[in-house]
C-alpha positions in Angstrom: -36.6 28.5 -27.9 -36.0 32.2 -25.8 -36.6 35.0 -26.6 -33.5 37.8 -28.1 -32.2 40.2 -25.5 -29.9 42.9 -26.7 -27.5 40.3 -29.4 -28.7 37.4 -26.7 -30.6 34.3 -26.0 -32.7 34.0 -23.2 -32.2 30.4 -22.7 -35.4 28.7 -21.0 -36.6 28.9 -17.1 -33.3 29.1 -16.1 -32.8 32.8 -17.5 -29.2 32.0 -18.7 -27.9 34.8 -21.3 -26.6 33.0 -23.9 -24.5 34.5 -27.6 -27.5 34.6 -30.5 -25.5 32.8 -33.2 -24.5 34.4 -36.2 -25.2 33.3 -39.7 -21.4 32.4 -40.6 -18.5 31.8 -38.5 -16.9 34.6 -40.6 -19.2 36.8 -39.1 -18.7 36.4 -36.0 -19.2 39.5 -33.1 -17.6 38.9 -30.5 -18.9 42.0 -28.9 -21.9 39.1 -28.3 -19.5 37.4 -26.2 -18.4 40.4 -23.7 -20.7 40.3 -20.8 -19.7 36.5 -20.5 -16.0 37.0 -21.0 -16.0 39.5 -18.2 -17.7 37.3 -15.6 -14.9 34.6 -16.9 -12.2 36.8 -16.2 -13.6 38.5 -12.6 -14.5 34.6 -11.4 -11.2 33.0 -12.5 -8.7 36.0 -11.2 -11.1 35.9 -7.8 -11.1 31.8 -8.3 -9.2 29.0 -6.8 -6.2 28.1 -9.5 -3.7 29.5 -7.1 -5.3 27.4 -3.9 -5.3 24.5 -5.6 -1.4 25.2 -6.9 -0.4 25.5 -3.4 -2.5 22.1 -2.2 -1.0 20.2 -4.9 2.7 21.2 -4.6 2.5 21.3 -0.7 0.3 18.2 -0.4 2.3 15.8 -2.7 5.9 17.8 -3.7 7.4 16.6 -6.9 5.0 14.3 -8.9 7.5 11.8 -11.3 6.4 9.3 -13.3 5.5 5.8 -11.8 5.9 7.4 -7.8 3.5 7.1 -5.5 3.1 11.1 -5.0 2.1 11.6 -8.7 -0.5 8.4 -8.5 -2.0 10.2 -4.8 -1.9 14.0 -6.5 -4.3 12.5 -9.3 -7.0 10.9 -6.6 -7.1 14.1 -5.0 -7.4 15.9 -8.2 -10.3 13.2 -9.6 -12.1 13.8 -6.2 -11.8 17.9 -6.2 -12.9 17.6 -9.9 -16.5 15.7 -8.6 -17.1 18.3 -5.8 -17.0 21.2 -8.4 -20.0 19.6 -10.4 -17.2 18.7 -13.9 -19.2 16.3 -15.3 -17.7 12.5 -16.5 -14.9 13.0 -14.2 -12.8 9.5 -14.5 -8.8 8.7 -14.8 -7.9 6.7 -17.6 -5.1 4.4 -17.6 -1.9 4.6 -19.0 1.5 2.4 -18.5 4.6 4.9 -17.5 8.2 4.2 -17.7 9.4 4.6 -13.6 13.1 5.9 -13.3 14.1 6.3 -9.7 16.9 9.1 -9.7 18.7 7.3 -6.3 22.2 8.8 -4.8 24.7 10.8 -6.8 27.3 13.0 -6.1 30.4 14.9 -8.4 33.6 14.9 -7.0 36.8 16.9 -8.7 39.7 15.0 -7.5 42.3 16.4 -9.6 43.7 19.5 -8.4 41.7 18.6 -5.1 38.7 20.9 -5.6 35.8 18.9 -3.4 32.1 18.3 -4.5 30.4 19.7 -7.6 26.5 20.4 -7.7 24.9 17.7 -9.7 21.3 16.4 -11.3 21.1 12.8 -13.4 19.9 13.2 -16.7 16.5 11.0 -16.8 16.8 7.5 -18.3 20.1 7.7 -17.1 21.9 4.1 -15.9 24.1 3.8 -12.5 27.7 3.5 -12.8 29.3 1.2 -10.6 28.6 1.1 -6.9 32.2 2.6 -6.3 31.5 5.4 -8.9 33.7 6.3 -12.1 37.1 8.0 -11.6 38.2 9.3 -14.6 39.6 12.4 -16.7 37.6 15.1 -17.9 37.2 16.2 -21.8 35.7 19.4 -22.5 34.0 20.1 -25.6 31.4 22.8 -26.8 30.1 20.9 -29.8 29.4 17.3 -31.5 31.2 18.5 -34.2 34.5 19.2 -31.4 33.6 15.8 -30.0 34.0 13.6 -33.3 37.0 16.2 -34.5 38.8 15.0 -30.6 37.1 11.6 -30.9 40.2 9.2 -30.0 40.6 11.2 -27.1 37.2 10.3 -25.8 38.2 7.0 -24.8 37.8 6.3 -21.2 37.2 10.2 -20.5 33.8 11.7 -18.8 33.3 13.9 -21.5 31.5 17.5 -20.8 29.5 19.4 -23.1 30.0 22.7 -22.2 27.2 24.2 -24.7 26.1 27.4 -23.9 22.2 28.5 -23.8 21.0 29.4 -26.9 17.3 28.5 -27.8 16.2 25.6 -25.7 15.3 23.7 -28.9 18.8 24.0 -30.3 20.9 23.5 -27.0 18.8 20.7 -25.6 19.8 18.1 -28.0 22.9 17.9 -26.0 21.3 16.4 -23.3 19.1 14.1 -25.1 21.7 12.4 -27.7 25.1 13.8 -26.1 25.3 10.1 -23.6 25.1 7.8 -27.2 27.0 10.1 -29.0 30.3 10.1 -26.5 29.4 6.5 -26.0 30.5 5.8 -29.5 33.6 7.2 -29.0 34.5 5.1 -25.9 33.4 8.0 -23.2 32.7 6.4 -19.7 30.1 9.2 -18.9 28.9 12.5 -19.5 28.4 15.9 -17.8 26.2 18.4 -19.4 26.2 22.2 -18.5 22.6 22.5 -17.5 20.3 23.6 -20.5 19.0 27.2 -18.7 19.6 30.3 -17.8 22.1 30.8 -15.1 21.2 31.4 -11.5 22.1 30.4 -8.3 24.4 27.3 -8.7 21.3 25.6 -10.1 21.0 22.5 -12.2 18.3 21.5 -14.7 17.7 17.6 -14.9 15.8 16.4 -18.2 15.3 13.1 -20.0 18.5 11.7 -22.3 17.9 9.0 -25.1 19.7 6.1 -25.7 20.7 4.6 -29.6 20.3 1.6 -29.8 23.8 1.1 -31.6 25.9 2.4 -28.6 26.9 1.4 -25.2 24.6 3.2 -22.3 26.8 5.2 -20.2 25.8 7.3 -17.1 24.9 11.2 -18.4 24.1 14.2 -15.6 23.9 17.9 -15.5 25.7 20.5 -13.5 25.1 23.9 -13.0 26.6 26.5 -15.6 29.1 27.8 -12.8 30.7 24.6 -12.5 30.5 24.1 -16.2 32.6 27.3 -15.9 34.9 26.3 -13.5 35.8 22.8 -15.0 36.5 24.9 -18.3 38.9 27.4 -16.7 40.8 24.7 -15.1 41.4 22.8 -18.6 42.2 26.1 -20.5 45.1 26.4 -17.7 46.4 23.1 -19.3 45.4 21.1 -16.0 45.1 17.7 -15.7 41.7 17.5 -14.1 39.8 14.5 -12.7 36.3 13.8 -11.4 34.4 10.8 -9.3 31.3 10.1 -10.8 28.6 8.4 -8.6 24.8 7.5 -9.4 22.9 5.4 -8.2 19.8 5.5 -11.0 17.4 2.4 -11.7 14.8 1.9 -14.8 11.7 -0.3 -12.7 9.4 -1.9 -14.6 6.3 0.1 -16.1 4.2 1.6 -13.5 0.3 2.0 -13.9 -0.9 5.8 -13.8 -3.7 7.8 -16.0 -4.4 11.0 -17.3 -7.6 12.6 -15.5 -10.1 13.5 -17.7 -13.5 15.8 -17.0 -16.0 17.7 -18.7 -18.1 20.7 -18.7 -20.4 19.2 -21.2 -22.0 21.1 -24.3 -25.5 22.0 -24.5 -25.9 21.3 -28.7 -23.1 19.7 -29.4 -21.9 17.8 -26.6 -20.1 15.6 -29.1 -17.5 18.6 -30.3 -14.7 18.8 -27.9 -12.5 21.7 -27.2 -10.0 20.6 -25.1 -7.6 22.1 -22.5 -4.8 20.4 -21.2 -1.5 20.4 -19.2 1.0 17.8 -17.4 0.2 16.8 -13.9 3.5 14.9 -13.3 6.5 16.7 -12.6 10.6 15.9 -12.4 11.5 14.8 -8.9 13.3 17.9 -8.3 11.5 21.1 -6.7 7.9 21.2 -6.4 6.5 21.3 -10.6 4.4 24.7 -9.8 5.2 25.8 -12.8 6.2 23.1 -14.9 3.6 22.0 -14.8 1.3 22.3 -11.5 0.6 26.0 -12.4 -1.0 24.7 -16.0 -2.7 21.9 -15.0 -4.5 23.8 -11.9 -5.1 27.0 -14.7 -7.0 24.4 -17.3 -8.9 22.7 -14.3 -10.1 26.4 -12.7 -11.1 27.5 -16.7 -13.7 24.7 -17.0 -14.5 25.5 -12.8 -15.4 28.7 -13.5 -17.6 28.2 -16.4 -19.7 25.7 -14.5 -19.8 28.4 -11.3 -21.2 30.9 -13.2 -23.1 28.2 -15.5 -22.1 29.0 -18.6 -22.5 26.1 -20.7 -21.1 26.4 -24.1 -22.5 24.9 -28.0 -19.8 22.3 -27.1 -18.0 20.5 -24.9 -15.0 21.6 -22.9 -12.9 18.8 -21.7 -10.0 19.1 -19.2 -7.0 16.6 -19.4 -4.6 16.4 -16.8 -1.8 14.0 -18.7 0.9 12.0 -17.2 4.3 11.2 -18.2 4.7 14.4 -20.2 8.4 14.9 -18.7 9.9 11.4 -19.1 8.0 9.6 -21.6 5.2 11.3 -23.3 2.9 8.3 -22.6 0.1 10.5 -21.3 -0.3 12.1 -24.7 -0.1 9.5 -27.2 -2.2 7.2 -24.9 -5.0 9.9 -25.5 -4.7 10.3 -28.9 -4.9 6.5 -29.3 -8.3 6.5 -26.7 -9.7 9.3 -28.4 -8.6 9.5 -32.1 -12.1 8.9 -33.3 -13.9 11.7 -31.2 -14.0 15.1 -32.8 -12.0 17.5 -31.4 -12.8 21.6 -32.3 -9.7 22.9 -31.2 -6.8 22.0 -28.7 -5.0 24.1 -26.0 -2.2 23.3 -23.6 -0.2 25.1 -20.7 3.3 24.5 -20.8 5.6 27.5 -20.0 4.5 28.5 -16.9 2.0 30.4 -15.4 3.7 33.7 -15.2 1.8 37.1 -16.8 0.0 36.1 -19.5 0.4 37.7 -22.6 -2.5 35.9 -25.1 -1.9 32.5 -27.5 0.2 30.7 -30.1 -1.7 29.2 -32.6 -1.5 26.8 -35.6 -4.4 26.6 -37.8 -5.7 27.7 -41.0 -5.5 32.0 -42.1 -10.1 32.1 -41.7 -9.5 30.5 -38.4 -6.6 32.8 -37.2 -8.7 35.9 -38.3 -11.5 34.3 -35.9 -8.9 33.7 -33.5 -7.9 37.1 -33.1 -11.4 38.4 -33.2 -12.6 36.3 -29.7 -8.5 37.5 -28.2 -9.8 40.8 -28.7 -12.2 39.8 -25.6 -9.0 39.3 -23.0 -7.7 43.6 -24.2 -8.8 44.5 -20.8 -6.3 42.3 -18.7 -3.5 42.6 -21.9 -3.8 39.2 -22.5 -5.2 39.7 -26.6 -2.0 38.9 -28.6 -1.8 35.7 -30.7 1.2 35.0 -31.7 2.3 32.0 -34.5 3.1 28.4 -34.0 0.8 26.9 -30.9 0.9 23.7 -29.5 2.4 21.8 -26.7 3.9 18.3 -26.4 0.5 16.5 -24.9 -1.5 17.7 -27.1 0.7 17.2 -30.0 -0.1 13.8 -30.8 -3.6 14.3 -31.3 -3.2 17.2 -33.4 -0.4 15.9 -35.6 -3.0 12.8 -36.0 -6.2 14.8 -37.1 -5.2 18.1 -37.9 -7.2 19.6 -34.8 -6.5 23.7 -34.6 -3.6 24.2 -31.4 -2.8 26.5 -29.0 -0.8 27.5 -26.1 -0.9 29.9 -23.3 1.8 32.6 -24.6 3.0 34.3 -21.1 6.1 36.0 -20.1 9.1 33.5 -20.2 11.9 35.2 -19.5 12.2 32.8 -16.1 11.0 30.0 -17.2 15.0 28.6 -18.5 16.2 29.8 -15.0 13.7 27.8 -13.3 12.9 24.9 -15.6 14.0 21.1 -14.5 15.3 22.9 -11.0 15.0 22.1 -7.6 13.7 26.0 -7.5 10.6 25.4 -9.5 8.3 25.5 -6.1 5.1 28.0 -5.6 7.0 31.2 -4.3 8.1 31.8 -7.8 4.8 32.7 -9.2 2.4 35.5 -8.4 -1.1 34.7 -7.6 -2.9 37.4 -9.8 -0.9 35.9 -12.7 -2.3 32.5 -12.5 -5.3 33.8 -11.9 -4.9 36.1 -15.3 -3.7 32.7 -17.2 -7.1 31.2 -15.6 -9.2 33.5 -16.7 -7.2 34.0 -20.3 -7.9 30.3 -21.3 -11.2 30.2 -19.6 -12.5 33.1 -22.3 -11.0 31.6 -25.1 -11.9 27.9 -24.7 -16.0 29.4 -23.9 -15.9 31.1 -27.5 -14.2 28.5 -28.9 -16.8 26.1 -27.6 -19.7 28.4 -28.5 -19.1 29.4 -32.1 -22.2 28.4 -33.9 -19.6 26.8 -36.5 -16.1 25.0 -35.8 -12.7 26.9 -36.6 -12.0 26.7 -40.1 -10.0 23.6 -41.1 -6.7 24.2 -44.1 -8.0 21.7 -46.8 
């Protein structure tokens, strides 16, 4: 046992300060916590996230599932891990779905207009090697599509959906293929689910029903979207070629990284902190979702620099698959549903200025919550907003009810950049990935070195 100094514990030889603990969790100071937080926050902004950004999305470019740049991003990540001192370092397999986007190219034929932008959806099947040549339909709805459905046969039909809330607009990427499919539509064209900017499309992953005939879906930018609708609300017959030449290989073997920063009581607790490594095969992933990935890894970096070991154990998960398959995730949760996890945060928005968390949990633990955010006031970084989570760690949580968060940052580019070929570093500013470092790195230490777990909702 050491000795108390000023609310701390003098841990052994080594001289390490460590929190004294509280009776309660309910009575938690976090004021305990400060010096610690404040080293957390100078290392990580001072720290390597941002280097480590730029090696990956230099070094290896995009990063999709099953290619051999994602498979050589994750050695280089494994062996980076190991030089830092993270402890169980190891990649665990998982089996992805491999989608290989090939050529593809948009032509408007009819009036004569020359060649569209274009991105195939992910999933998406080739048409023939000569293309598709047929009429365009515009709609802006399902409900317009089944209304016009007879004259969906043989038509590439467009969904010309504006932006609302990526939740609602993006199911007409991911169901609009089946659904015009089932009307007799040849193909689809979807205006790009983002923001406008720059003539850019967004690529994403479509579904196929099981009940309907796979047809070729692909986005285009929202000023062609634009275009194509002006020219039909003139009453003009317009006509577009339609070539892709997208393949589904077989399965590919990959694995999410896994390392630790083990606990010094309760090594067998696990907060974890996670983001996707892979990326779409457009642009470079910095921020979707390099910049996340390299944030979680420098959090658990930095506490082992400064060596500040924590009650329990923080472990970093770098997942594959998140865009095209969410194999990553539920392979974890099926590896790992019998460990006990404290708590559960992903990066998923980008690492632009961060702004605190979303979280899902029980009322005592939110109140606890918002206590350790207090510790992040000095770089505006305190706020914790409702409903936290992320895709990855979504299975796992939905499974045993673990307490979820996610880094909350400033989004307003994230729709303009998301799925494009402009997601590369230069849209990101070092200082804030070095804030979202040092934002996660305070709250995943507290977490980990509560003298009690969050509160659970019975």
């Amino acid at each position: 046992m050491g000795s108390r100094v000023r609310g701390f514990l003098l841990a052994g030889a080594c001289g390490v300060l460590v929190p004294a603990a509280p009776s309660r969790a309910e009575d938690v100071d976090v004021s305990a916590w400060r010096e610690n937080a404040d080293q957390l926050v100078a290392a990580a902004r001072a720290g390597r996230a941002w280097e480590r950004l730029r090696d990956l999305t230099d070094l290896f470019g995009s990063r999709l599932s099953g290619s051999p740049q994602l498979e050589a991003a994750l050695r280089w990540a494994a062996d980076e891990m190991k030089k830092d001192g993270l402890e169980n370092v190891r990649l665990e397999p998982v089996l992805v779905p491999r989608w290989v986007r090939g050529q593809e190219s948009l032509d408007l034929v009819e009036p004569d207009g020359g060649r569209l932008v274009l991105l195939g959806l992910g999933g998406s099947v080739a048409t023939p090697p000569d293309g598709l040549t047929a009429e365009l339909m515009v709609v802006k709805s399902f409900e317009e599509l089944d209304a016009r459905a007879a004259e969906a046969r043989g038509r590439i039909v467009l969904y010309n959906v504006p932006f609302t809330k990526y939740g609602e607009t993006v199911r007409y990427r991911g169901a609009g293929p089946s659904r015009a499919a089932k009307h007799g539509a040849v193909a689809t064209l979807l205006r790009s689910v983002g923001l406008p900017g720059l003539r850019t499309p967004h690529t994403g992953a479509l579904r196929y029903d099981d009940g309907a005939p796979r047809i070729p879906g692909a986005a285009i930018p929202v000023e062609d979207a634009d275009r194509l609708q002006r020219l039909v609300d003139r009453k003009l017959k317009v006509v577009v070629r339609l070539r892709m030449e997208a393949q589904t290989l077989p399965d590919a073997p990959s694995a999410n990284l896994v390392a630790e920063w083990r606990g010094r009581e309760k090594p067998d607790e696990i907060v974890l902190i996670g983001g996707h490594i892979d990326s779409w095969d457009v642009g470079t992933g910095a921020m979707d979702d390099g910049g996340g990935s390299m944030v979680m890894w420098e959090a658990a970096r930095v506490m082992k620099s400064l060596g500040l070991r924590p009650r329990r154990t923080v472990r970093v998960v770098l997942f594959t698959n998140e865009e095209n398959g969410l194999r990553g995730g539920t392979a974890y949760r099926d590896a790992h549903q019998s460990e006990t996890h404290v708590a559960a945060i992903e990066s998923d928005s980008g690492v632009f200025k961060p702004r605190g968390f979303g979280f899902t949990g029980s009322d005592a633990a939110r109140g606890i919550v918002k206590s350790v955010a207090s510790l992040l006031e000095p770089i505006d970084a305190a706020n914790v907003a409702s409903e936290g989570g992320g895709a990855d760690i979504g299975p796992l949580v939905r499974a045993k009810k673990v307490p979820s968060f996610s880094l909350d940052v400033d989004g307003s580019r994230y729709f303009l950049l998301h799925h494009t070929p402009a997601d590369t570093l230069d849209k990101l500013d070092p200082d804030d990935v070095g804030r979202c470092a040092a934002t996660v790195a305070v709250m995943a230490y507290v977490l980990a070195d509560l003298p009690e777990r969050l509160p659970v909702a019975p």
